[in-house]
C-alpha positions in Angstrom: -14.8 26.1 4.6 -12.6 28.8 6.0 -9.0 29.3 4.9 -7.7 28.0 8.3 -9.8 25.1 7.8 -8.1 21.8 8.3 -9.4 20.4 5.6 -10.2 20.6 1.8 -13.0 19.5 -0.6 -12.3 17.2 -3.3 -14.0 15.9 -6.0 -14.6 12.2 -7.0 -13.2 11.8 -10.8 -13.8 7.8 -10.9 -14.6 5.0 -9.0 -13.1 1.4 -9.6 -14.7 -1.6 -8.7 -12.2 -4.7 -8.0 -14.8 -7.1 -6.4 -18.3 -6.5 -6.1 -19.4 -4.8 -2.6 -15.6 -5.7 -1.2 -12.7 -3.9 -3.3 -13.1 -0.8 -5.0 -10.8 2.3 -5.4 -11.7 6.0 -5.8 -9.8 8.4 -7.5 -10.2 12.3 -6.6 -9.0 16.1 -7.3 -5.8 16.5 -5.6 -4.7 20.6 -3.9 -2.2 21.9 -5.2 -0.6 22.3 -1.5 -1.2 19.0 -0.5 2.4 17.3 -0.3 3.1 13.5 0.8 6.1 10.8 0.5 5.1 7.1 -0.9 3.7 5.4 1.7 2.0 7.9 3.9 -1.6 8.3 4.3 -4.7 10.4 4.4 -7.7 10.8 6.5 -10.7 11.4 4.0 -14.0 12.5 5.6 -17.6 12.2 4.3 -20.7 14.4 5.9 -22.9 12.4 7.9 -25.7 10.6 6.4 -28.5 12.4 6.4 -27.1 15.9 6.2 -25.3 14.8 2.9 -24.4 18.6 2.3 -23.2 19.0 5.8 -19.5 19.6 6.9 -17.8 16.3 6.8 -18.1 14.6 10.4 -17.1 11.0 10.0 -13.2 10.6 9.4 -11.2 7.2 8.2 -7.2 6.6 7.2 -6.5 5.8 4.1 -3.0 4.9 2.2 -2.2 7.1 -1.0 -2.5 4.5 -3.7 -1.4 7.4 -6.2 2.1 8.9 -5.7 3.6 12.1 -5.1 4.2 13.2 -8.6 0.7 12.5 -9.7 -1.8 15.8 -9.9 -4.7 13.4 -8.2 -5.4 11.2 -5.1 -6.4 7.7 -4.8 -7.5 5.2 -2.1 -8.0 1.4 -1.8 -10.7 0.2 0.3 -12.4 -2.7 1.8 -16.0 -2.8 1.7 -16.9 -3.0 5.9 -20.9 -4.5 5.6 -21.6 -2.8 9.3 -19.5 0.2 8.6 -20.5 3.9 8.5 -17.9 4.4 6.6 -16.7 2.7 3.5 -20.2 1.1 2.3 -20.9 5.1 1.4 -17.4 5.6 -0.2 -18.1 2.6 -2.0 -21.4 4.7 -3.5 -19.5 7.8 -4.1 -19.5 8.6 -8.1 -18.0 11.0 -10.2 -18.5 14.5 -9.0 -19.3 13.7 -5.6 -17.3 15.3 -2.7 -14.6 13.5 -0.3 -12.9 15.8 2.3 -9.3 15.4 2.8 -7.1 17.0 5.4 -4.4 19.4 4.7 -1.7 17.3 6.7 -0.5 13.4 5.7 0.3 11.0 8.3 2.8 8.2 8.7 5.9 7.0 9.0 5.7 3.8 6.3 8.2 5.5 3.9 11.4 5.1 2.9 13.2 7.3 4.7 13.2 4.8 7.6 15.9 3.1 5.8 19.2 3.6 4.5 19.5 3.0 0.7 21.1 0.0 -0.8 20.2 -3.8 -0.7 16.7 -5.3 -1.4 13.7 -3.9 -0.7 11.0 -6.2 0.7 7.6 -5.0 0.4 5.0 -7.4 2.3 1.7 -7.5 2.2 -2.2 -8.7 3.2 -5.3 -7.9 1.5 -5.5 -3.7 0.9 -2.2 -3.2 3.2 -1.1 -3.2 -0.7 -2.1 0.5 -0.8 1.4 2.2 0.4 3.4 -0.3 -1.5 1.5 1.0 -5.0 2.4 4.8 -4.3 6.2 3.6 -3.3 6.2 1.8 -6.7 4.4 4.4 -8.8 7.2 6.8 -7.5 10.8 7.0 -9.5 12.9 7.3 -6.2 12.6 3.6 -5.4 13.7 2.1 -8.5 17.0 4.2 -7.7 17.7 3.4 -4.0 17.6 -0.4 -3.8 19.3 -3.2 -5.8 15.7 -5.5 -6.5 12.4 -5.1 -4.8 10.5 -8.1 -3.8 6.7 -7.2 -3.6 4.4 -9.9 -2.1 0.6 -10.0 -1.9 -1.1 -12.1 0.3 -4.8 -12.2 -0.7 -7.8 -15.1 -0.1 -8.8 -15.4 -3.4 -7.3 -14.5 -6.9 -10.3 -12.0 -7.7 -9.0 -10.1 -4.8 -5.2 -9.4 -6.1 -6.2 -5.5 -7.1 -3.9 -3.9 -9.4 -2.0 -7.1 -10.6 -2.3 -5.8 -14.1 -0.3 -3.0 -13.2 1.9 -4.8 -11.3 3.3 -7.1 -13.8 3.2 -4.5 -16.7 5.9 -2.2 -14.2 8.5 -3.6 -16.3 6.9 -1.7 -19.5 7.1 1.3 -18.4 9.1 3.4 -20.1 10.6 4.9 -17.8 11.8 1.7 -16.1 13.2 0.2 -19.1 16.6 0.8 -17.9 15.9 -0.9 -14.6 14.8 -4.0 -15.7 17.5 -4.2 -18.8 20.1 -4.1 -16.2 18.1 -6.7 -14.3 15.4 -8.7 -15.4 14.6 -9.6 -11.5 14.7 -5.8 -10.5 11.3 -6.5 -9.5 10.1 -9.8 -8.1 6.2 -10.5 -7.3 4.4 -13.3 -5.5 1.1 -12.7 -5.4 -0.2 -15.6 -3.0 -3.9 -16.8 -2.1 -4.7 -19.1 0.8 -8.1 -20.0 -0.5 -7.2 -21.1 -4.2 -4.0 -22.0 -6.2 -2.6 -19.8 -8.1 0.1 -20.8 -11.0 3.3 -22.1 -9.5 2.3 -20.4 -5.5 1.8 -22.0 -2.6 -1.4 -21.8 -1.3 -0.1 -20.7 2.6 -0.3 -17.8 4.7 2.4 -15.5 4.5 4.2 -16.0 7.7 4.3 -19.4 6.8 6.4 -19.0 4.0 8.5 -16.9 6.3 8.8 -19.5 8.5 9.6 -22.3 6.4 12.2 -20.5 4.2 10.1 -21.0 1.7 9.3 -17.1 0.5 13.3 -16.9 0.4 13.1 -19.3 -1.8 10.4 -18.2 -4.1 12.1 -14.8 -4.5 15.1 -16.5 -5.1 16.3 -13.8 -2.6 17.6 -14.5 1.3 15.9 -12.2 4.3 19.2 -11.3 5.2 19.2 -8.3 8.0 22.7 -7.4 6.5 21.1 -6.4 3.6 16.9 -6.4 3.1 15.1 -4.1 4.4 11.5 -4.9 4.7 8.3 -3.1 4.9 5.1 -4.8 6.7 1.2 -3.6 6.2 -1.8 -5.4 6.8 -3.7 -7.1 9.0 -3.1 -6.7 12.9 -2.5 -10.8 13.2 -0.8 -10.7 10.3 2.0 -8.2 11.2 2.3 -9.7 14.9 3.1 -13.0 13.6 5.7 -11.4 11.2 6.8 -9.1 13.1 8.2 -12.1 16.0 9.3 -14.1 12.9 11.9 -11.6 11.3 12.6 -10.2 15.0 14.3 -13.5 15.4 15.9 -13.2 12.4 17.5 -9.6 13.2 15.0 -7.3 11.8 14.1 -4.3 14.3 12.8 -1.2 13.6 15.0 2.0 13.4 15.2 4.3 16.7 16.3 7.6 17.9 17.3 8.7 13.8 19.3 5.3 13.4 17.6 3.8 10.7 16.5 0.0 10.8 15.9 -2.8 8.7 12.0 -2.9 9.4 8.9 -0.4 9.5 5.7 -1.6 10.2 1.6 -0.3 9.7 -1.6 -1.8 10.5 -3.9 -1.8 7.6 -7.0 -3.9 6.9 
């Protein structure tokens, strides 16, 4: 690599399995010059296949699981049987290299919105990526009265990083948070293919639909006051996207900010 290169190598500290030959994560070596904001993404490269010493050829987008303040990077990733891609990432071990280019992308952050009100953070299978580096950063926890995170999954074994999840209001450095309010963070994790403790087993824009997501976040989609993040699958986000539209959610245009932002991610 040159120093005008647009790219750096990194090196593969750990990989996590979350379901066998579907969900892992990889963690990496972080630059010191690489900068983001929670919710952006990187495209990570690998060398082809059978020149695996090669300059890195093949190129895919992947949310920053990790957040800004933390000196490494980590991805979420589906496991694509046919793909070129992720079945290798899936192999990678410690001290392997992943290419990462010098410049994030993406506009899912939080500077679409203005602060104040509730942050709603929605959604499907590893569109949970972006969501993790938002909440893994302290700026969040300042700028909105309660965050409602929801997870729509198939299965249970697929809700990645639930531990974490629930244990946010540990965290020392939330403590003050969640002693003010108890609710400062609200999360439904919801699977369509098996019933989970006191969730409905439905699609999430079903529960939009119905009023019934209001009503498990004991929270109202008001476009007064929630602001609402979508990422996930394409079908997914269309059919939420038309159901809060109706409701008053647009997103922000020529520097007015809005009450929705919305990424594909699957």
């Amino acid at each position: 690599m040159t120093e005008d290169s647009k790219y750096t190598r990194q090196t593969v500290t750990s990989v996590h399995t979350w379901v066998p030959g579907k969900l892992f994560s990889v963690r990496v070596t972080r630059d010191d010059a690489y900068d983001f904001q929670p919710g952006q993404f990187a495209r990570v490269g690998l060398p082809a296949a059978d020149d695996p010493d090669g300059a890195p050829t093949l190129w895919r987008a992947y949310s920053m699981v990790s957040a800004p303040g933390q000196p490494w990077l980590e991805f979420y990733s589906i496991v694509v049987p046919e793909g070129l891609f992720s079945p290798r990432m899936a192999r990678l071990a410690p001290g392997d290299a992943l290419y990462v280019e010098k410049a994030p992308y993406g506009f899912l952050t939080l500077e679409r919105f203005a602060p104040g009100g509730d942050l709603w953070l929605l959604a499907s299978g590893t569109g949970l990526s972006a969501y993790l580096s938002i909440l893994r950063d302290p700026a969040v926890w300042n700028a909105y009265r309660r965050i409602i995170l929801v997870h729509g999954v198939r299965t249970a074994e697929e809700l990645a990083y639930r531990e974490e999840i629930e244990s946010l209001a540990r965290r020392p450095d939330l403590a003050s948070h969640f002693a003010a309010d108890p609710r400062k963070l609200v999360y439904l994790p919801i699977a369509t293919r098996e019933a989970l403790p006191g969730m409905p087993q439905e699609r999430l824009t079903t529960l939009i639909a119905d009023g019934r997501l209001e009503q498990l976040a004991g929270q109202a989609l008001d476009p007064e006051t929630a602001k609402i993040m979508l990422c996930g699958n394409p079908a997914m986000l269309a059919d939420a996207r038309k159901l809060l539209g109706e409701r008053g959610f647009k997103p922000g245009r020529r520097g007015i900010p809005g009450n929705l932002a919305v990424e594909n991610y699957w």
